[in-house]
TIKOL-490618 format. One record per atom (N, C-alpha, C): residue in one letter; x, y, z. Coordinates in steps of 0.2 Angstrom, whole numbers, padded with zeros to 4 digits, always signed. Layout:
residues N
AXYZ/...
//
This chain:
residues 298
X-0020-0839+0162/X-0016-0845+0161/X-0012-0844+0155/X-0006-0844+0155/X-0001-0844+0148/X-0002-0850+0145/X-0001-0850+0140/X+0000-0857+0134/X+0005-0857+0132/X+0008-0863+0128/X+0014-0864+0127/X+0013-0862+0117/X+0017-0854+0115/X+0017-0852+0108/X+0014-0858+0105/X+0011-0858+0100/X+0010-0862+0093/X+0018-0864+0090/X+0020-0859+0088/X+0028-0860+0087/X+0031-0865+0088/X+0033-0863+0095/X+0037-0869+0101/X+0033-0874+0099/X+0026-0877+0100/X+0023-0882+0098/X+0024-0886+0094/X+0026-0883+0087/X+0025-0885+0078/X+0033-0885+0079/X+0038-0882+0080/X+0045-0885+0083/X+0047-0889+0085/X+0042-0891+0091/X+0045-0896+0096/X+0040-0903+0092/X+0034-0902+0088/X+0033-0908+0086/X+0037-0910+0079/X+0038-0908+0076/X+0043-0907+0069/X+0049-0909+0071/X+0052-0909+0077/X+0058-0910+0079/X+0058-0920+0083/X+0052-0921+0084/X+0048-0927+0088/X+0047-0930+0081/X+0047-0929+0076/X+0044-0934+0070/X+0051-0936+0067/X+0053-0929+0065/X+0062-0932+0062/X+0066-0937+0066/X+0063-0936+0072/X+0069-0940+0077/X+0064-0946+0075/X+0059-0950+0077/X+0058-0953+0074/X+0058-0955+0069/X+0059-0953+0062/X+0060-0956+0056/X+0065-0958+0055/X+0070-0954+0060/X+0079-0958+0058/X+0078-0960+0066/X+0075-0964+0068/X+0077-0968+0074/X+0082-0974+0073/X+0080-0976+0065/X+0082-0983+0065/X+0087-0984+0063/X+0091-0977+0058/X+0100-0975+0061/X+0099-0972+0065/X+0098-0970+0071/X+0102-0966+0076/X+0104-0973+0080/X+0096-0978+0080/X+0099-0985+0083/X+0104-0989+0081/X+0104-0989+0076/X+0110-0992+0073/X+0118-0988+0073/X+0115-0984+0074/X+0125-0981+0076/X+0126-0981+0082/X+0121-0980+0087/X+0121-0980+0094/X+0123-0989+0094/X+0120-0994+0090/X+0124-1000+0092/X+0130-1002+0090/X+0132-0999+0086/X+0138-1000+0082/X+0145-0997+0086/X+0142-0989+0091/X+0148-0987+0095/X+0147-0990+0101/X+0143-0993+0101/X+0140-0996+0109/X+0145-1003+0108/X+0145-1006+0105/X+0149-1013+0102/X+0157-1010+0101/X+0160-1005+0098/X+0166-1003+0101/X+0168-1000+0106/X+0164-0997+0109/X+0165-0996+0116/X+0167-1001+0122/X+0161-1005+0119/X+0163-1012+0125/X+0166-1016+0123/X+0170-1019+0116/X+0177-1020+0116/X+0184-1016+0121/X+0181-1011+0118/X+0187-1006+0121/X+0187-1007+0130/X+0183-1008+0131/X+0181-1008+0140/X+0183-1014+0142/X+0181-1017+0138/X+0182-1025+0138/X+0190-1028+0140/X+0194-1025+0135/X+0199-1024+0134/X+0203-1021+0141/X+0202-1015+0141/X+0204-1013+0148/X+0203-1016+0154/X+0197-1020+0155/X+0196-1024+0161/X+0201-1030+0161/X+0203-1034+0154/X+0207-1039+0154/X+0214-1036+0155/X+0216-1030+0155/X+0224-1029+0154/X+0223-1030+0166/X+0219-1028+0167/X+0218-1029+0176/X+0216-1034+0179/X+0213-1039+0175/X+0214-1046+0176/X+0219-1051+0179/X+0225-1051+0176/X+0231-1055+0178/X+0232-1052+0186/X+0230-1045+0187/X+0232-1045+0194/X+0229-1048+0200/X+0221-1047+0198/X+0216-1051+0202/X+0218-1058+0201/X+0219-1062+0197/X+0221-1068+0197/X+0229-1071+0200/X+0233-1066+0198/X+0239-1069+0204/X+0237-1065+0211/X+0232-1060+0212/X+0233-1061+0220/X+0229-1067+0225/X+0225-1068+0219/X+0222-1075+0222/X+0226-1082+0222/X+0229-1081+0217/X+0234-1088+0219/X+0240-1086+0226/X+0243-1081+0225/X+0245-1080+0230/X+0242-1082+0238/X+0235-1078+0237/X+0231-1080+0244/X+0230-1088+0246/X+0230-1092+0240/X+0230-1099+0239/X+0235-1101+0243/X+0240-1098+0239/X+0247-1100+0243/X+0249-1100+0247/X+0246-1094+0252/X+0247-1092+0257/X+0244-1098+0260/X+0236-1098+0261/X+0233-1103+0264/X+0236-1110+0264/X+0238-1114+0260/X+0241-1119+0259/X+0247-1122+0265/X+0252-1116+0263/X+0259-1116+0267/X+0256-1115+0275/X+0250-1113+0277/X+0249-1113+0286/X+0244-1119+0284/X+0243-1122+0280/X+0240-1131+0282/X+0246-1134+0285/X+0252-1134+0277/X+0256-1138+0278/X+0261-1137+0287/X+0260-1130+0288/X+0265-1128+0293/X+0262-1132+0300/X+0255-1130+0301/X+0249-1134+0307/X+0253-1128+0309/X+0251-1122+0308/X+0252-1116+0311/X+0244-1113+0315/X+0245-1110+0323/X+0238-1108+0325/X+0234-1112+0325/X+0238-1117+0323/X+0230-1124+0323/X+0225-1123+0318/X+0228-1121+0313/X+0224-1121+0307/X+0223-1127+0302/X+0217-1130+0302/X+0213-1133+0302/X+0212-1134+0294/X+0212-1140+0293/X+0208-1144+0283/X+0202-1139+0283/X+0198-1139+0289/X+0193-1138+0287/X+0192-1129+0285/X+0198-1127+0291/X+0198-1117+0290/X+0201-1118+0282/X+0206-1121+0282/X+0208-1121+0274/X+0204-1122+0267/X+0199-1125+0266/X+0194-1127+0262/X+0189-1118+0265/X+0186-1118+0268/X+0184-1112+0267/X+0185-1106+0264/X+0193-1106+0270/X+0197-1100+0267/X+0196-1100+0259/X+0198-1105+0255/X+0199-1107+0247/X+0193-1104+0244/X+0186-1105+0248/X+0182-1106+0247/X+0180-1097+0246/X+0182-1094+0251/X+0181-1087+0249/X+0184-1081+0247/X+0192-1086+0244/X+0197-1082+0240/X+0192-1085+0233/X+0190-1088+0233/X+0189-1089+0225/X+0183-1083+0223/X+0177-1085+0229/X+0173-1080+0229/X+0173-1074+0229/X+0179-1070+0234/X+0180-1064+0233/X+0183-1060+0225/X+0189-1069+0222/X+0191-1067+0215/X+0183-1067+0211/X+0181-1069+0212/X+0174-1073+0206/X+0172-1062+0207/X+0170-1062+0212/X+0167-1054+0211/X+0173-1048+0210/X+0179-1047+0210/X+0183-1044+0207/X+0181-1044+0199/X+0182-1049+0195/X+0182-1052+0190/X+0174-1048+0188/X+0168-1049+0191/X+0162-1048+0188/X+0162-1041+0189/X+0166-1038+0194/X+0165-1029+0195/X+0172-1025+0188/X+0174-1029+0187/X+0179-1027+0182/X+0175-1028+0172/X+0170-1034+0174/X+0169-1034+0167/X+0161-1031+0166/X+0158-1029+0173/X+0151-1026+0172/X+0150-1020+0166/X+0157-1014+0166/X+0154-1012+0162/X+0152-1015+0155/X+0157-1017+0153/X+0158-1019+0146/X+0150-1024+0147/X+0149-1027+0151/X+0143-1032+0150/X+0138-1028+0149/X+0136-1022+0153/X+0131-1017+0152/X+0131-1013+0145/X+0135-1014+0145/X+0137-1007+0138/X+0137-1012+0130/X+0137-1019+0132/X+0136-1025+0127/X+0128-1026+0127/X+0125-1026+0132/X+0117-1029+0133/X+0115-1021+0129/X+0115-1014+0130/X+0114-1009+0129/X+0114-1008+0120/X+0119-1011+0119/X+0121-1011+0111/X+0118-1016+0107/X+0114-1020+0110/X+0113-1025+0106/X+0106-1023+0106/X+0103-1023+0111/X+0096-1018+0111/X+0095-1013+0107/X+0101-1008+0107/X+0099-1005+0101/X+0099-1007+0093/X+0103-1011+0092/X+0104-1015+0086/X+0097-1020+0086/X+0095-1022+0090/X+0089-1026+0089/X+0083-1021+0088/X+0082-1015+0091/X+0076-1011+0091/X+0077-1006+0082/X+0083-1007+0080/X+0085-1004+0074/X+0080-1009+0068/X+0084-1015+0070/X+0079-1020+0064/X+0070-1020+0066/X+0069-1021+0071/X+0063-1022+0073/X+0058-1017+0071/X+0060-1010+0070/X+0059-1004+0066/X+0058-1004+0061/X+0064-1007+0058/X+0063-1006+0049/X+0061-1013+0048/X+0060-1019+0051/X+0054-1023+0049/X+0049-1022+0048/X+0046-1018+0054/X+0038-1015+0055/X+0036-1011+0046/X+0043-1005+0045/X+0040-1001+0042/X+0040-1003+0036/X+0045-1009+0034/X+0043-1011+0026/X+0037-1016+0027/X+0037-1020+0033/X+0030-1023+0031/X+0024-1020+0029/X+0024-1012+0031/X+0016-1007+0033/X+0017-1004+0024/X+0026-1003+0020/X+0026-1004+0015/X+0023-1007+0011/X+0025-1013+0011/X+0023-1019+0008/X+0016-1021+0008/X+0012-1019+0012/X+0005-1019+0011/X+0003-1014+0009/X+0003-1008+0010/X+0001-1002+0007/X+0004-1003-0003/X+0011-1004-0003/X+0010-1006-0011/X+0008-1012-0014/X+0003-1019-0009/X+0001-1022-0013/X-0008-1019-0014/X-0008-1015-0009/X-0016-1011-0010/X-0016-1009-0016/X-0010-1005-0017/X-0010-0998-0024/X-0010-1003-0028/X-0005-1010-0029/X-0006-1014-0034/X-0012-1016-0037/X-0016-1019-0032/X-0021-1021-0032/X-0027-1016-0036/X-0026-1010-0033/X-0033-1007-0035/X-0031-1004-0042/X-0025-1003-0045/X-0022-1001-0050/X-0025-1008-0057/X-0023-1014-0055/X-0024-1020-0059/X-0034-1021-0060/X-0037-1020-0052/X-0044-1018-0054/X-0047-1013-0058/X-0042-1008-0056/X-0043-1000-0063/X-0043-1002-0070/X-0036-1005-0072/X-0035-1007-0076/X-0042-1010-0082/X-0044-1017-0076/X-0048-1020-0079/X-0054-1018-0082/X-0057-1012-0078/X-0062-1010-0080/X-0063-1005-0085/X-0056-1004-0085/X-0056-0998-0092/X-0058-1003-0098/X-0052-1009-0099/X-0052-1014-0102/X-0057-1017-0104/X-0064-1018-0101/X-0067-1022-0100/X-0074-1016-0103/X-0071-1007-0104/X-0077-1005-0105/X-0073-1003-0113/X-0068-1001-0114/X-0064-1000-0121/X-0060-1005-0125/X-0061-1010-0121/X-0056-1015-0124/X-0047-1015-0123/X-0046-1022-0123/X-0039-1022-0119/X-0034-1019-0122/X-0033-1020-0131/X-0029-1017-0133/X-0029-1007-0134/X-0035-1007-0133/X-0036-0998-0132/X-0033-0998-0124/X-0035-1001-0121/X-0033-1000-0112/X-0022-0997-0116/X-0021-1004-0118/X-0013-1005-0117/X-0014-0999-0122/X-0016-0996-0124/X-0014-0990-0129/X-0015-0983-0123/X-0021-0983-0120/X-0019-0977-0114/X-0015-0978-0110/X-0014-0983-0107/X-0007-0985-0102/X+0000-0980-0103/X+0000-0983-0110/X+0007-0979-0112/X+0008-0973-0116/X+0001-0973-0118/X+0002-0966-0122/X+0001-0965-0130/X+0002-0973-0132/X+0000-0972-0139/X-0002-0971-0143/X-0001-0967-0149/X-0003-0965-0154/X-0005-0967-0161/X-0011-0967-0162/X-0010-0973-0172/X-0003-0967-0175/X-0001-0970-0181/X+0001-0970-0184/X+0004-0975-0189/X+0002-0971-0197/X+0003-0975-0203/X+0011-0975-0206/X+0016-0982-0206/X+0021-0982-0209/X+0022-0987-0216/X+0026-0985-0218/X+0027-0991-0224/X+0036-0994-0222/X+0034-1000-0224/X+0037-1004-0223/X+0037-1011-0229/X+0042-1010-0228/X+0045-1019-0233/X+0040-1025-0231/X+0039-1027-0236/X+0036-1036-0231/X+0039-1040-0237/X+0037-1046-0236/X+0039-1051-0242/X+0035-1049-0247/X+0031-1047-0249/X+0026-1046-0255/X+0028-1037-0258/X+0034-1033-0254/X+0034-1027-0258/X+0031-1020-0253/X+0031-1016-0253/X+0029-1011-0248/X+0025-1011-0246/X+0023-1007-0238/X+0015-1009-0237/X+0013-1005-0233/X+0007-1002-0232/X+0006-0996-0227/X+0004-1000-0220/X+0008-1001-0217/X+0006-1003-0209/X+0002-0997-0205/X-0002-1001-0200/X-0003-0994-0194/X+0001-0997-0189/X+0003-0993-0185/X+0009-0993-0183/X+0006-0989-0175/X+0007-0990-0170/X+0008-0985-0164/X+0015-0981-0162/X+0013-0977-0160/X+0021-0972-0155/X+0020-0975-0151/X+0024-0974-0148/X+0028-0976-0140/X+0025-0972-0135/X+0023-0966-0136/X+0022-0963-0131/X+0025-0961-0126/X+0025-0959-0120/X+0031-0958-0115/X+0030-0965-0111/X+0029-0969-0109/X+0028-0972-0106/X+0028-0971-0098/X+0027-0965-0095/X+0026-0966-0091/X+0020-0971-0087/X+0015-0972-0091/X+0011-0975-0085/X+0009-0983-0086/X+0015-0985-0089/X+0016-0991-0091/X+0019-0996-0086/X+0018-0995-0080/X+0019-0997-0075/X+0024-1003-0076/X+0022-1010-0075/X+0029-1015-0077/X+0030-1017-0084/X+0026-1015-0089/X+0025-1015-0094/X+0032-1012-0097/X+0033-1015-0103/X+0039-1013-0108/X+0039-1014-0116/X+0042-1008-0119/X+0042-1009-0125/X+0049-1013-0128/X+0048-1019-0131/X+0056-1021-0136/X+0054-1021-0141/X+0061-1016-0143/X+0058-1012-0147/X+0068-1012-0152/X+0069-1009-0156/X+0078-1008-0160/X+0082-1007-0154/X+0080-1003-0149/X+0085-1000-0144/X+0087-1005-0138/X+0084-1011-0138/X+0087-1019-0136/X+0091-1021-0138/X+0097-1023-0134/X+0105-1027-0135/X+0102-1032-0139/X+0095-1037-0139/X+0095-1044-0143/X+0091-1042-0147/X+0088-1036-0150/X+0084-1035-0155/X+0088-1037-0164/X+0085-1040-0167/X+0087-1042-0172/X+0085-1039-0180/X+0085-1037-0180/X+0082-1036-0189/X+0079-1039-0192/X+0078-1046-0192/X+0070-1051-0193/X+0067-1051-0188/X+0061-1048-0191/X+0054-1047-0184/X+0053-1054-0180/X+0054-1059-0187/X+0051-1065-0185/X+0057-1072-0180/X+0063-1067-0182/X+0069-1069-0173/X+0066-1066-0169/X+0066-1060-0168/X+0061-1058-0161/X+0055-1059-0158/X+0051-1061-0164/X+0045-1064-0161/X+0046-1070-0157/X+0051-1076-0160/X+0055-1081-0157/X+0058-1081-0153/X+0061-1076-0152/X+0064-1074-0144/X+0059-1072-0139/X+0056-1069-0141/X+0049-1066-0135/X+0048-1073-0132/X+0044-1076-0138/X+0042-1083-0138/X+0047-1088-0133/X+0051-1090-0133/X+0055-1093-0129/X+0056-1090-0123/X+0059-1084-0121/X+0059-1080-0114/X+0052-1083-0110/X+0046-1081-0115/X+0041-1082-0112/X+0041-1089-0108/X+0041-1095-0114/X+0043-1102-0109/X+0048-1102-0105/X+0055-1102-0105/X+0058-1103-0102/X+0056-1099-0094/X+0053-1094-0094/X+0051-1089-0086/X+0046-1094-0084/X+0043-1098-0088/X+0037-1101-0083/X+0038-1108-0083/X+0047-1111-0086/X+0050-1117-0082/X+0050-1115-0075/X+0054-1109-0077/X+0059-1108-0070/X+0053-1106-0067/X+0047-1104-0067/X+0044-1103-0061/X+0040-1109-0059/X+0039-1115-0063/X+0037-1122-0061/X+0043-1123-0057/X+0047-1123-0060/X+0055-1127-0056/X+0057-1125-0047/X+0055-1118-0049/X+0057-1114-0044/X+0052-1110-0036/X+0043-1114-0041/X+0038-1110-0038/X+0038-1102-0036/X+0044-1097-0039/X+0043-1092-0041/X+0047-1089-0046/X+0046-1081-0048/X+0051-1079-0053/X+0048-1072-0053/X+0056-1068-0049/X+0054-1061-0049/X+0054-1056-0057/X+0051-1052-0057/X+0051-1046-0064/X+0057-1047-0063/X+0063-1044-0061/X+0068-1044-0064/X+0073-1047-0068/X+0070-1054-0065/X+0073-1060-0068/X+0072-1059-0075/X+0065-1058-0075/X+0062-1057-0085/X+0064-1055-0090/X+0065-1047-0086/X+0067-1042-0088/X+0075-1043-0091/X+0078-1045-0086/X+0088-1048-0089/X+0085-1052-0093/X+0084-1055-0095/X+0081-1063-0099/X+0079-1058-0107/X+0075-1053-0107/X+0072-1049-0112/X+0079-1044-0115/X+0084-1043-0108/X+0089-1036-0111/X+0085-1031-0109/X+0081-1031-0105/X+0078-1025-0102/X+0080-1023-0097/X+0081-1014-0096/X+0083-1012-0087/X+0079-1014-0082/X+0081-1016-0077/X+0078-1020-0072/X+0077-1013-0068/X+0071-1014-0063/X+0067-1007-0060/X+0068-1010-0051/X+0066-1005-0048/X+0065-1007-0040/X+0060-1012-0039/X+0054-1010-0042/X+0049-1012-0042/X+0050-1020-0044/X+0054-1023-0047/X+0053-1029-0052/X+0057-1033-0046/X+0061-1029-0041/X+0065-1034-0036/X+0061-1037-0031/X+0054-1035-0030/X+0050-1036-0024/X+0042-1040-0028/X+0042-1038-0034/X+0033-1041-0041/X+0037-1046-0045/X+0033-1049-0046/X+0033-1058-0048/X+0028-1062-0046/X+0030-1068-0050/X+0025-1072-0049/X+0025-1079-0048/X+0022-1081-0043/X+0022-1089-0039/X+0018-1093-0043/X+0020-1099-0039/X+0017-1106-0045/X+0009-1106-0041/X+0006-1109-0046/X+0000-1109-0046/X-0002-1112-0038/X+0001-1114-0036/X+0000-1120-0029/X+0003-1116-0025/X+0009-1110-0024/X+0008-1105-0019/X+0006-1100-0020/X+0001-1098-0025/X-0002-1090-0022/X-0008-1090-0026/X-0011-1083-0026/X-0017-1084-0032/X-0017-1080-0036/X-0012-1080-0039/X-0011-1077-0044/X-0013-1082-0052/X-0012-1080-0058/X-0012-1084-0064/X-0008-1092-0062/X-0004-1090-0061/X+0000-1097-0059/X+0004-1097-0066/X+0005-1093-0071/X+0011-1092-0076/X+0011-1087-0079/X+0018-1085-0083/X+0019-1080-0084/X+0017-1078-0095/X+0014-1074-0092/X+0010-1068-0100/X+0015-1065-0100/X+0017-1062-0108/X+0019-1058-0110/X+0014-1052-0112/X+0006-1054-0113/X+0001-1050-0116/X+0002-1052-0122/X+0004-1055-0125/X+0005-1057-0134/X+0000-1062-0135/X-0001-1067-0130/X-0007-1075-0131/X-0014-1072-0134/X-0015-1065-0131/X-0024-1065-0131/X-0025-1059-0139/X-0019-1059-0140/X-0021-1056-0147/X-0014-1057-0152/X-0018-1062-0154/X-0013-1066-0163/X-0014-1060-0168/X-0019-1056-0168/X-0017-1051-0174/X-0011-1049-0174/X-0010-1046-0165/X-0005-1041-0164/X+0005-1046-0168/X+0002-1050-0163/X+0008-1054-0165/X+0010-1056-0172/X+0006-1057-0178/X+0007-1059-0185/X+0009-1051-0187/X+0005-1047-0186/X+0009-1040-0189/X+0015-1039-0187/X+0018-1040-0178/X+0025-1040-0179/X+0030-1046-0181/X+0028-1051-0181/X+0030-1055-0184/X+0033-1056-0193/X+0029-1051-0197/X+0029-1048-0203/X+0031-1040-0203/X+0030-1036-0200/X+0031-1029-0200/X+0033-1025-0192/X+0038-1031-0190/X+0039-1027-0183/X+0044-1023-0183/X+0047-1019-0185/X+0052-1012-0187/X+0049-1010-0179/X+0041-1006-0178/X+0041-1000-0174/X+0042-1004-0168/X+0043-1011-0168/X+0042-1016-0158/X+0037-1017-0156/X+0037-1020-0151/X+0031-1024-0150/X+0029-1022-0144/X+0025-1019-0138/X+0023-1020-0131/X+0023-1026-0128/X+0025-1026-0123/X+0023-1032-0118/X+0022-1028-0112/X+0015-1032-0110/X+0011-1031-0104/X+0014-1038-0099/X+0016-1037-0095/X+0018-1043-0090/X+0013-1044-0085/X+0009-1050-0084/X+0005-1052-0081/X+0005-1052-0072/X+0008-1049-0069/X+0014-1052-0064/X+0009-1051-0058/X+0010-1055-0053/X+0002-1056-0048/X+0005-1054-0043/X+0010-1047-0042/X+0009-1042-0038/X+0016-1044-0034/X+0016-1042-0027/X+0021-1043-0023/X+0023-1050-0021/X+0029-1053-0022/X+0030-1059-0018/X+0036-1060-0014/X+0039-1057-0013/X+0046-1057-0009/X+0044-1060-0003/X+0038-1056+0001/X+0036-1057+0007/X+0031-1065+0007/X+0030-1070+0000/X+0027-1074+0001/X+0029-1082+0002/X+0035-1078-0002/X+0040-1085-0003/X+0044-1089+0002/
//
């Protein structure tokens, strides 16, 4: 008994998967030339049109002039017939001239509707999948937090590092301790304002007040509004806005279960906040609170 090579097989499925991953362009161009197609056809059906329709009025005519003539004894009633299956014979003329286009129309929109219904499926299977990783990431979190403490947690997040700087205060120089930035790679929504801010000012104690306000104003808007995506915050802060921040946010307390308002991470420690408020040269971290996906809840 032959078998069909391993090759051929790993080929032929590798070729079965591609197609499937762009099915949802190949369906969408397939409806797109299927929709100029059957204008075009459409089109051509109507320029044949005018014919079918004057030879029916013609046969009309015909029919009429042997009433009016009382020709062969032709009868009201053969005349109403007759009319009856000129029109009929037009009516399927007409539907035999426009079937392509109607077939070629039903065909295209199928495809165009199998296109969305595709890419609904698969960001919905996204959209669960990254509120999982959200979720088990935010439990992660917590238990680091909960076994080192939160501001050591926000210090592995990002990466940083103590360090001692001196800095001016109202009373004369001072050795602050100070953190590096780190790379922030695993700072997930998390952001540093820091000098490199279009609204960063040169009095700590303006930017502690600008924090301060953005923070209230985000959780009008999100009483007002029952939501407020990351993005929004972020433009509010003069931060770059991320993919992730067009889809995480957070709903009013009465549509989700999240907090029900928005944290900058500055509330649960006044230390942090009184040393930038007096010595904030190196920026301040914020950790954003944000209770996960909500595009899809809204």
């Amino acid at each position: 008994m032959k078998f069909v090579p391993n090759a051929v097989t790993r080929t032929t499925a590798k070729a079965v998967l591609k197609t499937r991953g762009a099915s949802p362009r190949l369906l969408f161009a397939a409806g797109i030339v299927g929709v100029i197609a059957t204008t075009v056809v459409a089109c051509k059906a109507t320029l044949k049109l005018e014919d079918v329709l004057t030879e029916a009025e013609k046969d009309k005519a015909d029919s009429g002039l042997l009433l009016s003539r009382k020709q062969d004894n032709y009868t009201d009633a053969q005349h109403q017939a007759t009319m009856r299956h000129i029109t009929l014979r037009s009516g399927v003329k007409i539907v035999r001239l426009y079937a392509p286009a109607l077939g070629l129309g039903v065909v295209s929109v199928a495809c165009l509707t199998g296109s969305h219904n595709i890419l609904s499926k698969r960001n919905a299977a996204l959209t669960a999948a990254y509120a999982t990783v959200a979720d088990a990431f935010r439990d992660y979190r917590g238990r680091v937090a909960e076994e080192f403490g939160e501001e050591k947690e926000r210090e592995i997040l990002v990466g940083a590092k103590d360090t001692t700087v001196t800095v001016e205060g109202k009373n004369g120089p001072k050795q602050v301790k100070s953190k590096t930035q780190g790379d922030g790679k695993g700072a997930g929504y998390a952001r540093f304002y820091d000098r490199h801010n279009k609204n960063w000012q040169v009095s700590p104690e303006f930017n502690l007040m600008f924090i301060r306000h953005q923070q209230a104003y985000a959780n009008q808007k999100l009483q007002m509004n029952g939501h407020i995506f990351l993005n929004e915050v972020y433009d509010a802060l003069g931060l770059e806005r991320t993919t992730a921040g067009a889809v995480v946010g957070w709903l009013r307390e009465d549509q989700g279960q999240g907090d029900g308002y928005v944290d900058f991470g500055l509330t649960d420690n006044p230390e942090r906040m009184r040393d930038f408020a007096e010595y904030g040269d190196a920026g301040i971290f914020l950790d954003f609170n944000v209770d996960g996906t909500i595009f899809d809840k809204i």
